[in-house]
Each structure stands twice: as C-alpha cells, then as structure tokens.
N, C-alpha and C positions, 0 to 999 in steps of 0.2 A: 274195323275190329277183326281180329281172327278167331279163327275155329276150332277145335279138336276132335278130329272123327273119330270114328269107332274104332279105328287101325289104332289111333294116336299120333295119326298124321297133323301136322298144323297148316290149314288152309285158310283163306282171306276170304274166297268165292264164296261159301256157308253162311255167311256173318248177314247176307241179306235177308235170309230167312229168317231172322230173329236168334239165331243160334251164336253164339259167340264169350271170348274169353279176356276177361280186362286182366290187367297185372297192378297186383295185390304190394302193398308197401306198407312193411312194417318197422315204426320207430320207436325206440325208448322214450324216455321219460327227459333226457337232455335236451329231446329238439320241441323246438318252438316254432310259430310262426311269424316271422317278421312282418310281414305285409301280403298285400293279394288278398282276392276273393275264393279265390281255387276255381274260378269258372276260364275259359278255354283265351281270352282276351286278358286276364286281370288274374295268372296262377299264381300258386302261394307260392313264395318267399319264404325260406326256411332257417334255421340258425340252430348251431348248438353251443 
C-alpha cells in the first residue's frame, strides 16, 4: 500500500505504520459482475 505525507508526497515506506491510501473505483449502473469473489485469488469479473 502507499502513503500520502503531509507534503503530498506519495510514499510506499509509511504504509507499514498503518498509514496508507487504496484507490477508490467508481461505476455506473451498466457494469455488473460476472464472476469472482473479489478476494486477491478469485477477483471480480466485470461486464457492461
């Protein structure tokens, strides 16, 4: 995971302290799920 310091720098080294930044996906109302779990082995599958 990465980080965002105070500067606004983006670091990776922070993310052990518990600090850190996922990226965020936004879809309409077209997409579905085809298949998968959405866990890290078995991810979703998506369709529009």
């Amino acid at each position: 995971m990465f980080v965002f310091s105070d500067g606004g720098d983006l670091s990776y080294s922070g993310a052990k302290y518990g600090y850190a930044a996922r990226p965020v996906l936004y879809l309409d109302s077209s997409v579905y799920v085809v298949d998968g779990s959405g866990t890290m082995s078995d991810p979703y599958i998506i369709g529009m």
